[in-house]
C-alpha positions as CSV (number, residue, x, y, z in Angstrom):
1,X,-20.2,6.4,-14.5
2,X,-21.5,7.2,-11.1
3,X,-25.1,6.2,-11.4
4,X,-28.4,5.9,-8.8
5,X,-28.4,2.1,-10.3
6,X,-24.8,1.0,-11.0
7,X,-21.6,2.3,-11.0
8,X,-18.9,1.4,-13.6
9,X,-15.5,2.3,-14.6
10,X,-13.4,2.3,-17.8
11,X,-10.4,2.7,-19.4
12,X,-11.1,4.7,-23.0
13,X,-9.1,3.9,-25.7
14,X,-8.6,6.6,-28.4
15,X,-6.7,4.6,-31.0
16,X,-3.4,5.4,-32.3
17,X,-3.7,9.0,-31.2
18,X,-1.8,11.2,-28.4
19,X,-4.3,11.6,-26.1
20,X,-6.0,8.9,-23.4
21,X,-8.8,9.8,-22.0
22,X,-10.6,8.0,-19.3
23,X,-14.6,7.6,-18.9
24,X,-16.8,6.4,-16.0
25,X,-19.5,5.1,-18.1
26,X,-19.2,2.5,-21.2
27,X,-22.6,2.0,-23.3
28,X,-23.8,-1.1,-21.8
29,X,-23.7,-4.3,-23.7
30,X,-27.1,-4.8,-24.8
31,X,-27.7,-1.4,-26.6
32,X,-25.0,-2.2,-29.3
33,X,-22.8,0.8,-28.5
34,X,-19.4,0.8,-27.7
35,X,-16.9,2.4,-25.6
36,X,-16.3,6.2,-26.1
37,X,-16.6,9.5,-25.2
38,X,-20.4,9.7,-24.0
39,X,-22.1,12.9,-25.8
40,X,-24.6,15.0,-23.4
41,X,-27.5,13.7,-22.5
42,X,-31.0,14.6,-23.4
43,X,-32.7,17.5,-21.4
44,X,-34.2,15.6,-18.3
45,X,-33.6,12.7,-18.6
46,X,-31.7,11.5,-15.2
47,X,-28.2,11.6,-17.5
48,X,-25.4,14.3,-16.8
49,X,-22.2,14.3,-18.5
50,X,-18.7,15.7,-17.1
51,X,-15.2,16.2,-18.6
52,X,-11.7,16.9,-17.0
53,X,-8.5,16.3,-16.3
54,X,-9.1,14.0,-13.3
55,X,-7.8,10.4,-13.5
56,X,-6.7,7.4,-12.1
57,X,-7.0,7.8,-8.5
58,X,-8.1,11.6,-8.9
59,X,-11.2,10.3,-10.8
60,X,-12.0,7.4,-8.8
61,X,-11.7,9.9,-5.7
62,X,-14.2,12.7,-7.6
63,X,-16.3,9.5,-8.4
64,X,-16.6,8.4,-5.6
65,X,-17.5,12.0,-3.9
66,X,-21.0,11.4,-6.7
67,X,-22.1,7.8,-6.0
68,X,-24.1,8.7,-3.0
69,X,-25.7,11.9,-4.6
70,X,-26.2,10.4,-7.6
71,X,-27.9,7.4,-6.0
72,X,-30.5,9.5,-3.6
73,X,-31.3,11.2,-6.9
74,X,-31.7,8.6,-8.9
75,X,-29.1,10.0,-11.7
76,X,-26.6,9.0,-14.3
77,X,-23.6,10.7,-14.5
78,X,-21.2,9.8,-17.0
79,X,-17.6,11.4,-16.6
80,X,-14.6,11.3,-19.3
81,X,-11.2,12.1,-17.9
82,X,-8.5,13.3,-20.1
83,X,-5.1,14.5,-19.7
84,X,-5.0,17.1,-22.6
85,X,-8.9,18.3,-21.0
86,X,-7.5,21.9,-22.0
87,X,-7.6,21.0,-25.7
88,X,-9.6,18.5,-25.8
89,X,-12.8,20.7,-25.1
90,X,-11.7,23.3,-27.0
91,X,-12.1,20.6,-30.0
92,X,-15.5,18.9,-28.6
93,X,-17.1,22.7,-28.3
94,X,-16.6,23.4,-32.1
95,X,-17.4,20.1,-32.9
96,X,-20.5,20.4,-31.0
97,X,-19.7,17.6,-28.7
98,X,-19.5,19.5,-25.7
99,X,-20.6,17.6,-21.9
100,X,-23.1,19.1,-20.1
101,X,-20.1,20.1,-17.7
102,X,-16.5,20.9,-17.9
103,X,-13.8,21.4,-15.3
104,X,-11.1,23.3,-16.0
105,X,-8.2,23.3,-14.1
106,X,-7.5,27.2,-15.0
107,X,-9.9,30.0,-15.3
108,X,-8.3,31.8,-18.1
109,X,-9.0,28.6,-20.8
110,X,-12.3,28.5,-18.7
111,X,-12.8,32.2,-19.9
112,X,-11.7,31.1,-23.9
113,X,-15.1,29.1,-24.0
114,X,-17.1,31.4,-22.2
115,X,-19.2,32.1,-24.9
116,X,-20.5,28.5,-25.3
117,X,-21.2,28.6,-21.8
118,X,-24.0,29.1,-19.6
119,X,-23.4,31.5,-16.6
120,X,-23.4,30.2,-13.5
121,X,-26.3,31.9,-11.7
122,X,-28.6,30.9,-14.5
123,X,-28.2,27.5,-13.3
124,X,-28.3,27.9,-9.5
125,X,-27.6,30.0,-6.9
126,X,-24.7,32.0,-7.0
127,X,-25.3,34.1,-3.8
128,X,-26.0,31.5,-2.0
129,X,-22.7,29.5,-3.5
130,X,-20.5,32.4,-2.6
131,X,-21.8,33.2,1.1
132,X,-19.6,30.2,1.9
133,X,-16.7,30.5,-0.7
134,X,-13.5,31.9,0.2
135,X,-13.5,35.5,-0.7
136,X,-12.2,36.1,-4.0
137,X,-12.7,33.0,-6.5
138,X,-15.5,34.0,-8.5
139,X,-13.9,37.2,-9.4
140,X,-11.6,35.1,-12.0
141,X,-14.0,33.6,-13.7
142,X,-16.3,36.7,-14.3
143,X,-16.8,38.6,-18.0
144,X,-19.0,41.0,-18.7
145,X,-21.0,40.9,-15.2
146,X,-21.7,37.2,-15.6
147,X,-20.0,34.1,-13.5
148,X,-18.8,31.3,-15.8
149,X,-16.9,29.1,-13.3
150,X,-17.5,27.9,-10.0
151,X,-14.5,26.3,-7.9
152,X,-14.9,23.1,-6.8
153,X,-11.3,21.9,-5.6
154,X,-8.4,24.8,-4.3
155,X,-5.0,24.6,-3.8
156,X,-3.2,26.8,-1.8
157,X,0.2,28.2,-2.5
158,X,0.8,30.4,0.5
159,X,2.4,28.1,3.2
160,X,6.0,28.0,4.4
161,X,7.0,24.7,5.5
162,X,9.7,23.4,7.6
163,X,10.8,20.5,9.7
164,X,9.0,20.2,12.9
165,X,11.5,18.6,15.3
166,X,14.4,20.5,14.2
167,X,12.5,23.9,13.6
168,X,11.1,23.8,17.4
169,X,14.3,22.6,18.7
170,X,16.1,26.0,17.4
171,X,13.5,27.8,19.3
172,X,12.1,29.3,16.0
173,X,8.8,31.5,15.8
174,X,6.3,29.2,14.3
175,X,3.7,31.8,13.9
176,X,5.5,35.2,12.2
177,X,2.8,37.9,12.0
178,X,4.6,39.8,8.8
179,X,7.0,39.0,6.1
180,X,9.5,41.3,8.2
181,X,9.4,39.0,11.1
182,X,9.9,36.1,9.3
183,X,13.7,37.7,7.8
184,X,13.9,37.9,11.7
185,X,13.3,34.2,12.3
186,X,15.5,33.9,8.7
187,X,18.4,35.9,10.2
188,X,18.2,33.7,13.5
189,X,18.6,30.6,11.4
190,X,21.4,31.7,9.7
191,X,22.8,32.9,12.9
192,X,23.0,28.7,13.8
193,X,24.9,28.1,10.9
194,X,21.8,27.1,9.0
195,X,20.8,27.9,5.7
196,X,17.1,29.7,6.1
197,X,15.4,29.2,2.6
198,X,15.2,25.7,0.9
199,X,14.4,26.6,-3.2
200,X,14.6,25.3,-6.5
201,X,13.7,26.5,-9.9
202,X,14.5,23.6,-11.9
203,X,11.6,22.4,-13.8
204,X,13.1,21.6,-17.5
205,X,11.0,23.6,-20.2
206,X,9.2,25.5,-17.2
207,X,11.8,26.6,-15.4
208,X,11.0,29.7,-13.5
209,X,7.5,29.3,-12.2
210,X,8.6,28.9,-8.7
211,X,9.9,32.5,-9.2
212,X,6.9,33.8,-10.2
213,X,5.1,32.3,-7.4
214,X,7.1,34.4,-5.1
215,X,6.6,37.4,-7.4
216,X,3.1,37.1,-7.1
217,X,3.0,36.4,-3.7
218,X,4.8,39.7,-2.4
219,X,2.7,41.9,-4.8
220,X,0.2,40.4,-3.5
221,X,0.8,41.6,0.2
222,X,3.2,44.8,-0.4
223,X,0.5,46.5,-2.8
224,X,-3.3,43.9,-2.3
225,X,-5.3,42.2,-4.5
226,X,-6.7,45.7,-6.5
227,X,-3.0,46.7,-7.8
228,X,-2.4,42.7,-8.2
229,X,-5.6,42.3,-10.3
230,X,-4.9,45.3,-12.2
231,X,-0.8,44.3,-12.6
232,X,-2.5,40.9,-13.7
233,X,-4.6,42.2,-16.6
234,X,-2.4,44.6,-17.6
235,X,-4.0,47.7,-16.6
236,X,-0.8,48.8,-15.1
237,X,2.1,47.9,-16.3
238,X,4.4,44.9,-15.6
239,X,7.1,47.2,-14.4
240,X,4.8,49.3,-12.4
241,X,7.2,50.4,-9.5
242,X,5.0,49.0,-7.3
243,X,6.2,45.8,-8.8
244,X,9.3,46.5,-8.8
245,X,9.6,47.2,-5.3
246,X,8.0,44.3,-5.0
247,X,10.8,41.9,-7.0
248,X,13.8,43.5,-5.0
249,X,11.9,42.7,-1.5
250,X,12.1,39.1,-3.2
251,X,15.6,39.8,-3.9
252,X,16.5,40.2,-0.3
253,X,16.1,36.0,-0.1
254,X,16.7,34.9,-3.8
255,X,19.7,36.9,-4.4
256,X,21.3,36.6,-1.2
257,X,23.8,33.4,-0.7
258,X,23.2,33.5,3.1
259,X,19.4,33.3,2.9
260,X,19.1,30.1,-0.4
261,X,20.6,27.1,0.3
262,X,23.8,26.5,-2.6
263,X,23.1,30.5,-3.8
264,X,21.2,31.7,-6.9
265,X,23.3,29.3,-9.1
266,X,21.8,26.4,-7.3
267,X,18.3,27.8,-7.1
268,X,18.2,27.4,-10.7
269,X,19.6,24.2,-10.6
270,X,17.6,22.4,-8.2
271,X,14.7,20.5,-9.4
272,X,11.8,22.2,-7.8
273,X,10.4,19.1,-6.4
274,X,13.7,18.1,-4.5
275,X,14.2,21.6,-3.1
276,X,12.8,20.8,0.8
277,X,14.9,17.6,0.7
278,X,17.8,19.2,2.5
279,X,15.5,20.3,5.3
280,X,15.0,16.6,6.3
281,X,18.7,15.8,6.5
282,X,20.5,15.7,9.9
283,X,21.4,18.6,10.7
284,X,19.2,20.5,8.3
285,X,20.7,22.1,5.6
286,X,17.9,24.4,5.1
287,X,15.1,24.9,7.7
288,X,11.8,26.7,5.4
289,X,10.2,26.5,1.9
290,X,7.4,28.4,0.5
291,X,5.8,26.3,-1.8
292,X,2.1,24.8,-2.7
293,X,0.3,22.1,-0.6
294,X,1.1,19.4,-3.4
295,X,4.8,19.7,-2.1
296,X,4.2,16.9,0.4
297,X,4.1,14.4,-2.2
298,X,7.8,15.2,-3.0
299,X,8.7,14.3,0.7
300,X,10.6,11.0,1.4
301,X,8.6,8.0,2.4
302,X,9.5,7.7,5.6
303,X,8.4,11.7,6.6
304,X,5.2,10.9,4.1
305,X,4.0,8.3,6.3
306,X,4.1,10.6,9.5
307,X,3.3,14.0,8.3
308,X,1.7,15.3,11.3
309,X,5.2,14.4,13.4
310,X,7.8,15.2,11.1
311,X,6.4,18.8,9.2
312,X,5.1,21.6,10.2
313,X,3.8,24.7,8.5
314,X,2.7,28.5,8.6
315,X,1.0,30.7,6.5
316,X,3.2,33.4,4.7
317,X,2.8,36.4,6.3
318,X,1.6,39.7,5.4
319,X,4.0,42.7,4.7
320,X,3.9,44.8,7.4
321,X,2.8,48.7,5.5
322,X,0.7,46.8,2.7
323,X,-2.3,45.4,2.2
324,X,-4.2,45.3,5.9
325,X,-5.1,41.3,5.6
326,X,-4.0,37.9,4.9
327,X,-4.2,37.4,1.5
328,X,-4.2,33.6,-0.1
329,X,-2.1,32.7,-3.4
330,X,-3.4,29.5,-5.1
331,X,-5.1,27.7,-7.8
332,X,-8.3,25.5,-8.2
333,X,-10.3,23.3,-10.4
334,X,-13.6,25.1,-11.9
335,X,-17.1,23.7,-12.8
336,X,-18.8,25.5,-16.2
337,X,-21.8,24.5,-17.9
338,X,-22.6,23.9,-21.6
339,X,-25.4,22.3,-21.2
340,X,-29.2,23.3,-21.1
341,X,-29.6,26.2,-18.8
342,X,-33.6,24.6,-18.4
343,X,-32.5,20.9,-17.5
344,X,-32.8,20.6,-13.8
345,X,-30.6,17.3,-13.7
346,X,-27.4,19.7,-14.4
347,X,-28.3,22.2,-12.2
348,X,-29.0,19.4,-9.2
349,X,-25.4,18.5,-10.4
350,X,-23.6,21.9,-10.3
351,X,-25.4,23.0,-7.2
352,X,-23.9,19.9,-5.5
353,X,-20.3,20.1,-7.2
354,X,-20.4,24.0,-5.6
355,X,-21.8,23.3,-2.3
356,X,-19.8,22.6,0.7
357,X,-21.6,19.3,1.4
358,X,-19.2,17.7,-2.1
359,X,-15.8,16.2,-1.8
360,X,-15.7,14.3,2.0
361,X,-15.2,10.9,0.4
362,X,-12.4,12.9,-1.5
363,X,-11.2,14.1,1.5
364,X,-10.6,11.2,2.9
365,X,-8.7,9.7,0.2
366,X,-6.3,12.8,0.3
367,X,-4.9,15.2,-2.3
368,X,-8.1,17.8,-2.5
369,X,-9.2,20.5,-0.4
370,X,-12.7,22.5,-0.2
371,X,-12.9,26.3,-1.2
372,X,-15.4,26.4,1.3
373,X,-15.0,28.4,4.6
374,X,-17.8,25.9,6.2
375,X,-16.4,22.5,4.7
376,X,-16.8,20.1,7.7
377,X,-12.6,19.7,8.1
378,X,-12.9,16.3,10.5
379,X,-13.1,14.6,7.3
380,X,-9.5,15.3,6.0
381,X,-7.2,12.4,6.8
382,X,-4.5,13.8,8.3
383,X,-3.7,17.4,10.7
384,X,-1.4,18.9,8.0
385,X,-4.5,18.9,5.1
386,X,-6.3,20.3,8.5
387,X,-4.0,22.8,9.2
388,X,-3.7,23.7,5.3
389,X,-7.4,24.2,5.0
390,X,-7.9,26.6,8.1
391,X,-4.9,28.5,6.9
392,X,-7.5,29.3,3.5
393,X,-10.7,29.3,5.0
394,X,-9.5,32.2,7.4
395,X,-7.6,34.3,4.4
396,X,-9.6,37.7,3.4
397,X,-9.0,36.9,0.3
398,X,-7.5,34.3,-2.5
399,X,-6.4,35.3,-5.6
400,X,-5.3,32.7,-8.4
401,X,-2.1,32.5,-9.6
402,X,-1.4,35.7,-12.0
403,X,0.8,33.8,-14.4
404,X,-2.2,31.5,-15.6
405,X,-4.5,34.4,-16.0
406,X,-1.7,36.3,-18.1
407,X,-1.2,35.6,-21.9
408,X,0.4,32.6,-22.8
409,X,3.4,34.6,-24.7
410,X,4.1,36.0,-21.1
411,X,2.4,34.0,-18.0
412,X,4.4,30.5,-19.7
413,X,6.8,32.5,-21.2
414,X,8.7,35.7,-20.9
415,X,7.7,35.5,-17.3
416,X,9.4,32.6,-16.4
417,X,12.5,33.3,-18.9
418,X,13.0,36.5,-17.6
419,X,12.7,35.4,-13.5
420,X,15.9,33.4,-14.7
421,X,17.6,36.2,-15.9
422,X,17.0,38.2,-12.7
423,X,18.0,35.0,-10.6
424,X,20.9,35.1,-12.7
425,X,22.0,39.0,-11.9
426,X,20.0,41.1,-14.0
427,X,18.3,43.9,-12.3
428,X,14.8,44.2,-11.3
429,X,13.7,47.1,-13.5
430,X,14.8,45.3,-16.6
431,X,13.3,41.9,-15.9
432,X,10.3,43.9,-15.4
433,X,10.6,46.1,-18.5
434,X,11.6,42.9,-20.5
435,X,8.0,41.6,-19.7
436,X,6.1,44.6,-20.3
437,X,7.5,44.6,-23.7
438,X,6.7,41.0,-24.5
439,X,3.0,41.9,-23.8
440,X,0.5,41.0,-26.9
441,X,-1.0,44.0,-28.6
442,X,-4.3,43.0,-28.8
């Protein structure tokens, strides 16, 4: 609970089923209730519920980033973290046990739900939400000319990353204007007997989503965000040539032994999260990775401890003869609303969860970054998160990842399978076609 009078924490126990769930608020000891899931509260009256996926230190961090608000306006808010939050409010909603707030870490389950939601700009507003937002979020979680979803934590995907001592000692261009000048600063790596590209696939039943990432990333910038969204919901289809010129520009790094570290055999093989490893070794074994800004977390101790010394990092690039901009690939975390449109305690709520004054105290703490252009940066802990930040506060535009807005038979499936495939030899056009024609019906 984060609450203008008290603040609590508690661990929720659910019995001898699957899934834990965590609250911030137990019913006190003197009203007879006992520990559970806290249902919403009454229109009004100072109480607002919240349920995600945040926990342990993620939801004492998003706690934390309430007490003060909650305390100057004297409210209550109760918030339930669970693990399986994807299912878990699917069950709650048709039970009619839903919180007066969700946050969903994807839009497209946002989007499931939408119609036991309340759109955003009937609860506060939206114009003056997105004057500061990053271009491009709210598109995702629009249907039928309503918003359903505001972001309230991004990740970014976009960044190559490398290590700093060793990268500037080669002399390396730390700031490539387009994805052709970075195979330049590739080809010059692997002119010093260097590997250029640290990657790894491996990721046991979701092997192949690093793939995809890349996919995504160069549709992205060789065709922009209208042919993306439209490649995304299927209004063109998945082998589009577009798209396919797309994959073989991919190919020119993935396929090719000089530019991945071990080959393509190895890029399957390596765990994803031990992929920039090599890069830290002396001499390097591999000098870049494109991958998201959790990747950090993966790093050994020792380069953990001194980010800002030991790793630097660029944007990738845009393709020089595409889209005319730099274009952001990521993810975020997104605020709905099923409670009552009319009480003014949620909307005081979301219109502080969506504003650029939430999240310093999580800022601090690491692991979360603003969506916001005009989010104060001084209050990241450390240059890199700085540096990460700026990098998607000055994009033209971010666009979520496509294989979460996809059906599940394809963006978690055939997508990934298939990436493996064409990692493994097959050609482009038939990875492609193999997609399209896993593509639900209906």
């Amino acid at each position: 609970m984060v609450t203008g009078k008290r603040r609590r924490l508690a661990a929720v126990g659910a019995g001898m089923t699957l899934v834990l769930a965590t609250s911030g608020c137990l019913a006190s000891s003197d009203d007879g209730g006992g520990s559970g899931t806290t249902s919403s509260g009454t229109s009004g009256d100072g109480k607002v519920t919240i349920a995600g996926a945040f926990a342990g230190a993620e939801e004492t961090a998003f706690e934390e980033s309430l007490t003060k608000f909650a305390d100057d306006n004297d409210l209550e808010i109760d918030y339930t973290g669970d693990g399986d939050f994807t299912t878990t409010i699917k069950q709650r909603v048709q039970a009619g046990d839903s919180p007066d707030i969700g946050l969903f870490p994807q839009p497209g389950g946002l989007l499931e739900l939408s119609d036991d939601m309340t759109p955003i700009g009937d609860i506060i507003d939206l114009g003056a939400v997105e004057e500061t937002l990053i271009p491009g979020f709210l598109e995702a979680t629009t249907k039928d000319g309503n918003v359903y979803g505001v972001p309230m934590r991004m990740a970014i995907k976009s960044l190559v990353w490398y290590p700093k001592k060793a990268y500037k000692d080669g002399g390396y261009d730390t700031e490539p204007k387009s994805i052709q000048e970075l195979q330049s600063v590739a080809e010059e790596i692997a002119g010093d007997g260097i590997t250029p590209w640290c990657m790894g696939w491996g990721s046991d039943q979701s092997t192949g989503w690093v793939g995809t990432d890349w996919l995504e990333e160069l549709v992205l910038r060789t065709s922009g965000p209208d042919v993306y969204d439209q490649w995304v919901s299927h209004e063109i289809p998945f082998d589009d040539p577009q798209i396919v010129a797309a994959l073989d520009e991919f190919g020119k790094i993935a396929k090719d032994p000089e530019m991945v570290l071990g080959g393509p055999k190895a890029v399957l093989n390596t765990p994803f999260a031990e992929a920039g490893l090599p890069s830290f070794e002396t001499p390097p074994k591999c000098m870049m990775e494109r991958q998201g800004n959790f990747v950090t977390g993966f790093y050994p101790e020792d380069i953990q401890s001194d980010l800002d010394n030991q790793v630097g990092l660029f944007s990738y690039p845009p393709f020089e003869g595409g889209f005319d901009g730099q274009p952001v690939l990521g993810g975020g975390d997104l605020a709905a609303v099923f409670g009552d449109p009319e009480d003014e305690d949620i909307a005081k709520v979301m219109e502080f969860i969506a504003s650029d004054q939430f999240g310093a105290e999580w800022a601090a703490a690491g692991g979360w970054l603003s969506p916001h252009t005009t989010f104060d940066n001084s209050q990241y802990a450390d240059e890199i998160t700085r540096q990460v930040a700026e990098i998607g506060a000055s994009a033209e535009v971010f666009r979520f990842d496509g294989s979460d807005l996809m059906p599940k038979e394809v963006g978690s499936g055939t997508f990934w399978s298939e990436m493996v495939k064409w990692e493994s030899g097959q050609s482009s056009e038939d990875t492609l076609a193999a997609i399209e024609a896993s593509w639900p019906a209906s």
